[in-house]
C-alpha positions in Angstrom: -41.0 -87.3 103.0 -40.1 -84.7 105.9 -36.9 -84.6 107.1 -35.5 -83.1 110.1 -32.0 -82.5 111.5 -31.2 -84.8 113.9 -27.8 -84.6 116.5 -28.4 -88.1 117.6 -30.7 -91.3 116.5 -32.2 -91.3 113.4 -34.9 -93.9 112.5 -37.7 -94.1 109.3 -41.3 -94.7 109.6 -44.8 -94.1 107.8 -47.9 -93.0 109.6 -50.5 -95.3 109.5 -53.4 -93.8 107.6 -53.7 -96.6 105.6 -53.2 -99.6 107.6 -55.2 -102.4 108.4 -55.3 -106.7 108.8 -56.7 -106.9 105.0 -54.9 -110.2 104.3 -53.1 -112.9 106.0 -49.4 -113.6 105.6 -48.8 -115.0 108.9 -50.3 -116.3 111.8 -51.2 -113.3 113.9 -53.5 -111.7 111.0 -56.9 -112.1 111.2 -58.9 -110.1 108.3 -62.4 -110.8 109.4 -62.1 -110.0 113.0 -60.1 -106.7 112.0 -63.0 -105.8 109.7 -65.6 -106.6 113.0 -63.7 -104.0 115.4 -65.1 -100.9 114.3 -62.6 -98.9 116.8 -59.4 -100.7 115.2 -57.9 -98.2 112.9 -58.3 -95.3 115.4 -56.6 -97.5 118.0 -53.3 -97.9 115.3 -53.6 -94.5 114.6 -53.1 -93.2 118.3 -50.8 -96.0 119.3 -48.7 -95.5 116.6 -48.5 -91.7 117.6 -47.4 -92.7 121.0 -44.9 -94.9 119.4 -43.7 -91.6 117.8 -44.0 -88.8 120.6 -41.7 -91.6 122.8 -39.5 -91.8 120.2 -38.9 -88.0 120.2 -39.4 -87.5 123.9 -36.0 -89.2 123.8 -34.1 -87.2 121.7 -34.4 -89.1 118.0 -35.2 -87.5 114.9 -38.2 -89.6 112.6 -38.2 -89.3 109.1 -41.2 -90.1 107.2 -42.3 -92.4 104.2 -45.8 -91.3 102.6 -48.5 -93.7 103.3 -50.1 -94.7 100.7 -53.3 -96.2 99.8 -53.7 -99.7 99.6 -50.0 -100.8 101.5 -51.4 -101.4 104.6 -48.1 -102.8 105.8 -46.0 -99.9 104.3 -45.8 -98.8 107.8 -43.7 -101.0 109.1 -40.5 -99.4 107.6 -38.1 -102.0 109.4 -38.8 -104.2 106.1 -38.2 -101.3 103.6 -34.2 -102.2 103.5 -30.8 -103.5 105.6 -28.9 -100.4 106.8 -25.6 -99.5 107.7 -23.0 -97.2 107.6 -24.5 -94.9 105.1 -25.0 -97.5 102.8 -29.2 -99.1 102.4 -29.9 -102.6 100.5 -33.7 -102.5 99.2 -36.2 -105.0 100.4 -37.5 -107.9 98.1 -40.8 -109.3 100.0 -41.2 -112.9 99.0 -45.1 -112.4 98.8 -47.3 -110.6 96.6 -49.1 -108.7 98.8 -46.0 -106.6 100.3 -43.8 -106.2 96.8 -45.6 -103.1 95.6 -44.2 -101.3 98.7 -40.7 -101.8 97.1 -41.1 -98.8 95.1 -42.3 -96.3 97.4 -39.4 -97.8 100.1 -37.1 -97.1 97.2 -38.3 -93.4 96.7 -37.7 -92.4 100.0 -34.1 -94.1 100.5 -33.2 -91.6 97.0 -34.8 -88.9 98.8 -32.8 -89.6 101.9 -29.7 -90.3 100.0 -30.5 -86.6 98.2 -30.7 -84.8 101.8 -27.3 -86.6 102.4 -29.2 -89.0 104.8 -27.6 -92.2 103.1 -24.8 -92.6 100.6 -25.4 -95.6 98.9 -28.6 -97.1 97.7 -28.2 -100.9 96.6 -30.8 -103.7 94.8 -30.8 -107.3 95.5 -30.8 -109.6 92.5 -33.6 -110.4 91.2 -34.1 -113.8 92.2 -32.9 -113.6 96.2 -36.3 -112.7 98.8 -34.6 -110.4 101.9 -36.8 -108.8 103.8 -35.0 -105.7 105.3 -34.0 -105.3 108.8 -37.0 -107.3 109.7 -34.4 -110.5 109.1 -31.2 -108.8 109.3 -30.9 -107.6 113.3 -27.3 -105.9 113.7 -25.4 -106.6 116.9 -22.9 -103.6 117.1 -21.4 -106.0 120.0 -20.1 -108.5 117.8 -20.1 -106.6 114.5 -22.3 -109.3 112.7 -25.7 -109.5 111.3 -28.6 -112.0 112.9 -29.9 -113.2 109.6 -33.3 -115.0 110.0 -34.2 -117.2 106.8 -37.0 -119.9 106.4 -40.2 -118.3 106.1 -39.8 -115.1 104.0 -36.2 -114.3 103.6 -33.5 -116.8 101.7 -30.7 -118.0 103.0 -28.5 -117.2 100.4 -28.8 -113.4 100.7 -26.7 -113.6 103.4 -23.6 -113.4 100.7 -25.0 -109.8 99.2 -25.3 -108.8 102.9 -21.7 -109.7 103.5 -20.3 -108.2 100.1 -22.6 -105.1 100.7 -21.5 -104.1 104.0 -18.4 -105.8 104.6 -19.6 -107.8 107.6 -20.2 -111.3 108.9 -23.6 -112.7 108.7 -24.9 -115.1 111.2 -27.7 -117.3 109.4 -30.7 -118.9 111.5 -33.0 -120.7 110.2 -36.4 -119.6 112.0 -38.8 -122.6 113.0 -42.1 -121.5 114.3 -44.3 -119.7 111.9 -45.7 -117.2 114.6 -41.9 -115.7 114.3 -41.7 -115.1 110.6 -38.9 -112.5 110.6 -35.9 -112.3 112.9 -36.4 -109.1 114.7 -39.7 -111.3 116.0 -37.4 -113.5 118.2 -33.8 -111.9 118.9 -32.9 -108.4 119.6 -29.3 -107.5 120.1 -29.2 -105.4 123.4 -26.3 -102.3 123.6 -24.5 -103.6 126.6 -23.8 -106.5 124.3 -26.7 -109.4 125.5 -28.9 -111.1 122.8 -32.6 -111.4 124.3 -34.1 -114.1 122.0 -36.6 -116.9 122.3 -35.0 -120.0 122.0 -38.0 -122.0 120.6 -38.2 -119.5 117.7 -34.9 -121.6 116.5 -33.9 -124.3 115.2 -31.3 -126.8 117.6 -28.5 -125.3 115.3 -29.8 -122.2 115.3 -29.8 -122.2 119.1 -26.4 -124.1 119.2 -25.2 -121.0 116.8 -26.3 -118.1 119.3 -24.8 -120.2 122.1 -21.3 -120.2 119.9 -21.4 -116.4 119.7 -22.8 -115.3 122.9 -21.4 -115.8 126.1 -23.7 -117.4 129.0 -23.7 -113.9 130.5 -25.1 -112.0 128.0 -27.8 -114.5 126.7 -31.1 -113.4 127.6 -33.8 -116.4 127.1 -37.1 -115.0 126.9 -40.3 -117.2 127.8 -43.0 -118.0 125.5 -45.6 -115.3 126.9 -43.0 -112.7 126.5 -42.5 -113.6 122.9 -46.3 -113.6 122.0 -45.8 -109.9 123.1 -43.0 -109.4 120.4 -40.8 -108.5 123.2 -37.9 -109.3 121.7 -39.1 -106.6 119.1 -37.3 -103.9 120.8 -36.0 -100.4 119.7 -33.1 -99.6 122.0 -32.2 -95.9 122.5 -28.9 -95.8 124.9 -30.2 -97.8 127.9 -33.6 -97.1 127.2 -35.5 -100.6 125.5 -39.1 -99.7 124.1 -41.2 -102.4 123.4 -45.0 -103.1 123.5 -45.3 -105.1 127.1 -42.9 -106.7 129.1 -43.3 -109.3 132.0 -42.5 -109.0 135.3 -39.5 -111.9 135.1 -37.9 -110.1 132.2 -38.4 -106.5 133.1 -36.7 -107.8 136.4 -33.6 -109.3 134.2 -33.3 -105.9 132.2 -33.5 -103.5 134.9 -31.1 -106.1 136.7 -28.7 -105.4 133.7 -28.9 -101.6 133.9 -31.8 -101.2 131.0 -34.8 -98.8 131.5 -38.0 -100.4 130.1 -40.6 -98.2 128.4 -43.8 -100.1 127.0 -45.9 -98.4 124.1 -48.6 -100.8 124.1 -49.3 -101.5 120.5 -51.5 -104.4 120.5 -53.7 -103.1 117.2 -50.0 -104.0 115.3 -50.0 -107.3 117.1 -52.8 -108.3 115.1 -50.4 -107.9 112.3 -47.2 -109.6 113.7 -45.7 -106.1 114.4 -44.1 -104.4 116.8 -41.7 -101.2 118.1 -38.8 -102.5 116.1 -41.2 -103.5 112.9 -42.8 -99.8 113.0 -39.0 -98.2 112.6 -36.0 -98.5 110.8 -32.4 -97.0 111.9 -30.8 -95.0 109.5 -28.1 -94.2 111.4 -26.0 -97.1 112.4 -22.3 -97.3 112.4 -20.1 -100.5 112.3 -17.0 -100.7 114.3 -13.4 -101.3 112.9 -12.0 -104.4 113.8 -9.4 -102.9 115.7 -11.4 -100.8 118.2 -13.1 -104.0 118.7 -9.7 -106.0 119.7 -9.0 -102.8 122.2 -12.1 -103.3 124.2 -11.4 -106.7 124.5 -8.3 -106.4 125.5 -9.2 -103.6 128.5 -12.2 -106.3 129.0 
């Protein structure tokens, strides 16, 4: 792992020497036409570099997991745990494929928590599937957790969430395949919108979003958007980084004060991956519930 000292963000990732499409776990991966695309693994390779150098470029520090050989997926780190405030709760992958990565996730959150990176380092019980930040998207808006459950995570993590970090969980029940994990189909913005894709949800999952978010910060985003994982954002400040964007949303965004920077990374598409799904934040803070009441109130 290398670490770096960092004055601002701080986010985790893991080059990707080793990764490919070698098996299909949802929708988007395709093995055989990976295998026929001679060009494919240089293409993730510079892409993924691009990814990086943007990340830098504006001001982040990136820590990095060792690849490793045969965890094609180890790269994207936002599965490798649920972080906040100091404290990191370990991925458990439902399927077989992924679960060997749990150990090397689990090496580098000691080696972080060694450097003083993290404080805590927590395991889910054995018998509960939660598959990191990939299905636990923090809005620091609303002090909550967007939990997606259904196709790889349980619903009933949500409680060790809540008990770990001492927050409310919001859990959605995600109903289209093609959006396995919740960072897929929401992304809570820092000027306080959600930017989702409604038909990724459920009726009460949409009904629940609705509850929470006030018309004025909902961001509905159209089907072609979300077959570009746009909604698999990494927001620095008001800067939103994301493989492609359409012209309606970039529109909406820059409308809203956001600065849209694509990194095309189309070769992680194949995989059902994106910006957000190549890094992890280490270094989010909650809110106390009081500084939340005084910006309402001045609101």
């Amino acid at each position: 792992m290398t670490l770096r000292n960092d004055p601002t963000a701080r986010f985790l990732m893991c080059r990707p020497e080793h990764f490919a499409v070698s098996y299909s776990i949802n929708p988007w991966m395709d093995p055989r036409r990976w295998a026929r695309d001679a060009g494919a693994h240089a293409a993730a390779e510079r892409e993924w570099a691009a990814l990086h150098r943007t990340l830098l470029a504006l001001g982040a520090a990136v820590e990095l997991v060792q690849p490793v050989a045969g965890l094609p997926d180890l790269v994207f780190t936002a599965n490798a745990a649920v972080v906040l405030d100091g404290k990191a709760l370990l991925v458990r992958f439902r399927h077989q494929e992924r679960q060997r990565e749990e150990g090397h996730f689990e090496t580098a959150f000691r080696a972080l928590q060694a450097h003083g990176l993290i404080d805590a380092v927590r395991k889910l019980p054995k018998d509960l599937v939660l598959e990191g930040a990939g299905d636990c998207v923090w809005d620091a808006r609303r002090n909550l957790f967007w939990m997606g459950y259904g196709p790889r995570s349980k619903e009933s993590a949500a409680r060790v969430v809540e008990e770990t970090f001492g927050q409310d969980v919001v859990a959605l029940e995600l109903a289209d395949p093609r959006f396995y994990h919740m960072d897929t189909a929401l992304a809570a913005l820092p000027g306080g919108e959600v930017m989702y894709l409604p038909g990724a949800f459920t009726a009460a999952g949409r009904a629940a979003i609705r509850e929470r978010v006030a018309p004025r910060e909902r961001i509905e985003i159209a089907i072609a958007d979300g077959h570009r994982l746009a909604a698999n954002t990494v927001a620095l400040g008001n800067t939103l980084i994301m493989s492609g964007c359409g012209r309606r949303l970039r529109a909406e965004l820059g409308g809203r004060g956001y600065k849209v920077v694509t990194t095309p990374l189309p070769s992680f598409l194949r995989s059902g991956g994106s910006a957000f799904c190549l890094t992890l934040r280490l270094d989010r803070r909650s809110v106390p519930v009081s500084a939340l009441a005084d910006a309402a109130a001045v609101a």
